[in-house]
N, C-alpha and C positions, 0 to 999 in steps of 0.2 A: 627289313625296316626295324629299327632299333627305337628309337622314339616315336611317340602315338604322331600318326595324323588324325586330323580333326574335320568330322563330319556335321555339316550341318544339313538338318533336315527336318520333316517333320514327321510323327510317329505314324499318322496314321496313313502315309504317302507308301502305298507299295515298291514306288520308284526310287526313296529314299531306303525305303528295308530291305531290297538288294543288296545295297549297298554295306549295311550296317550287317547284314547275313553272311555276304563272303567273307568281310574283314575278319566275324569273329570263327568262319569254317576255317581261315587259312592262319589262323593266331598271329593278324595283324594287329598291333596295338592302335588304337582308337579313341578318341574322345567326343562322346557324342552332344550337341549342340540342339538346343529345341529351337526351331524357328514357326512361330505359329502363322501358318498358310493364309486360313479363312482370315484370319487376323489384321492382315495387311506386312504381316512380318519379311516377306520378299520383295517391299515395296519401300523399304525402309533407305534411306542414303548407305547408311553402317553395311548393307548388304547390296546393295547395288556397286559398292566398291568390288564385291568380292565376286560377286557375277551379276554385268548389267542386263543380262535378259532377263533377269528376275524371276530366275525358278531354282526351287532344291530338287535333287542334291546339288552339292558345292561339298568338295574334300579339297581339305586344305592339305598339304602336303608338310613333311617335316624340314625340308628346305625353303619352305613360304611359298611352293608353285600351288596354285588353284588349277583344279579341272572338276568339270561341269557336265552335266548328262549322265544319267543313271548309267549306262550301257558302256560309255566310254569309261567309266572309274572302274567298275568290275573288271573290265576286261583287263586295264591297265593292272587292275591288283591280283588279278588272276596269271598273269603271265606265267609260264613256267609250271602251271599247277597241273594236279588233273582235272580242272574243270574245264582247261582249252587243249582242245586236241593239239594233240603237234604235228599231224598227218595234213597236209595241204587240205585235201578234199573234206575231212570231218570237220577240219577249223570252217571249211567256206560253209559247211550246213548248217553249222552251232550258230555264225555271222548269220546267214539267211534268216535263221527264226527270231535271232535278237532283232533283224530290222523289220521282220514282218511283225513284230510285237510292236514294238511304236506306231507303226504305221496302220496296220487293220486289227490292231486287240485292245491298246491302250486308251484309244480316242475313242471307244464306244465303250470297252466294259468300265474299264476308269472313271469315262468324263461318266456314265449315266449314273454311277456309283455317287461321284460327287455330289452331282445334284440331285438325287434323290436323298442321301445321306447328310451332307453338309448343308444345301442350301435351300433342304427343306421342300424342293420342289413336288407337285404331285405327278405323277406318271401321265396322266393324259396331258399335261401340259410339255412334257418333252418332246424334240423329234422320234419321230419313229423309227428313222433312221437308227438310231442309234441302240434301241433294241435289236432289230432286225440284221443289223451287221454286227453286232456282238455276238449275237446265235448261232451266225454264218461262223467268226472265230472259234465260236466252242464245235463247232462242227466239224472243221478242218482237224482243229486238237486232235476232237474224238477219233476221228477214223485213222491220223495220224500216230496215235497213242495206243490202236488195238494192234497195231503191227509193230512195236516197240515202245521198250520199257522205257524210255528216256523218246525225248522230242528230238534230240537230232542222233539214236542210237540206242544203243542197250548201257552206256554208262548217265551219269551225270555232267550234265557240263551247264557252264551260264548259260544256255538255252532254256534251261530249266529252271532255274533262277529267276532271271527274265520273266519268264511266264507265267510262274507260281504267283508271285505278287499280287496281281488283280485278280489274277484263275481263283485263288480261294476266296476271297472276298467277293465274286460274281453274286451269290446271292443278295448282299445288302445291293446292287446295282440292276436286281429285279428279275436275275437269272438265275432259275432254279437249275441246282446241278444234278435231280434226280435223274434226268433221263439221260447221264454222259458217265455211265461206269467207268470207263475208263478211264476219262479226267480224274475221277474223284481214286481210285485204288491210285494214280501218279500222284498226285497232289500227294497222299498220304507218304508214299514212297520218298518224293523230294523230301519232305516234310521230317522224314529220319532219316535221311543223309547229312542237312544240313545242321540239324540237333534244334530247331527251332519249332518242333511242338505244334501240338494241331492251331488252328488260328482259333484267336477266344473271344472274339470280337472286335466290335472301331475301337479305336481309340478317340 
């Protein structure tokens, strides 16, 4: 790609800094776009054109195609790189943990994040669920992570990407990371792979 595509999203969205992370690992050119979340900003017409389910990310493409979902734009940008195996069976592990990240990591450590961080909520007021199977997530990590440097292997790949996102921010969502050594030496690992610096807080 020779001309930027253009990212909208918002800064403090882990699901959007994926995104905005492989572009700048793989010196994809970019123009990044603030759309404020809490704000009502995905709710807006101007952006209901550009994805009507009404969530960032949205990358807009240098030909004008839009594609939508954290996980499908990485991967599409990642084609060809080394963060996607080209081995059948390591591509299908690297896949496994991108959808078991949406599916049992992102909807507990994420959503509890949000609402404790963004909407202010107090903790006994949330499901419980939602601690309780976040813990379950850092759990699997854990033991996943003492048997290999990387989540689907001994390299990097968007599996790691993927899961770094909310994995370092877990604390503001009321999960301490002391008792998960081995998330936290990966975390730092991903963390200078990708040249994006330990996390410094929300945004």
């Amino acid at each position: 790609m020779t001309e930027p595509l253009t990212i909208y999203g918002d800064p403090g969205s882990g699901n959007c800094l994926k995104v905005k992370w492989v572009a700048a690992h793989l010196g994809i050119p970019a123009v990044w776009r603030d759309v404020d979340v809490p704000g009502g900003g995905t709710r807006r017409p101007e952006f209901l054109t550009l994805n009507p389910a009404g969530r960032v990310p949205v990358v807009v493409l240098p030909d004008g195609a839009v594609l939508s979902e954290s996980n499908a734009i990485i991967l599409y940008l990642a084609e060809g790189s080394a963060l996607v195996p080209a081995e059948p069976l390591p591509r299908a592990r690297m896949l496994q943990w991108m959808f078991w990240e949406q599916y049992s990591h992102e909807p507990y450590i994420a959503v509890r994040r949000y609402q404790l961080h963004y909407l202010g909520r107090a903790p006994e007021d949330l499901d419980p669920k939602l601690a309780e199977r976040g813990t379950d997530a850092l759990r699997l990590m854990e033991a996943t992570l003492a048997r290999s440097a990387f989540m689907a292997g001994e390299t990097l790949t968007l599996a790691d990407v993927a899961l770094v996102a909310y994995t370092r921010m877990a604390h503001e969502g009321g999960f301490d990371l002391a008792g998960f050594p081995a998330i936290r030496a990966w975390v730092g690992r991903v963390e200078g792979e990708l040249g994006i610096g330990p996390y410094a807080g929300p945004a």
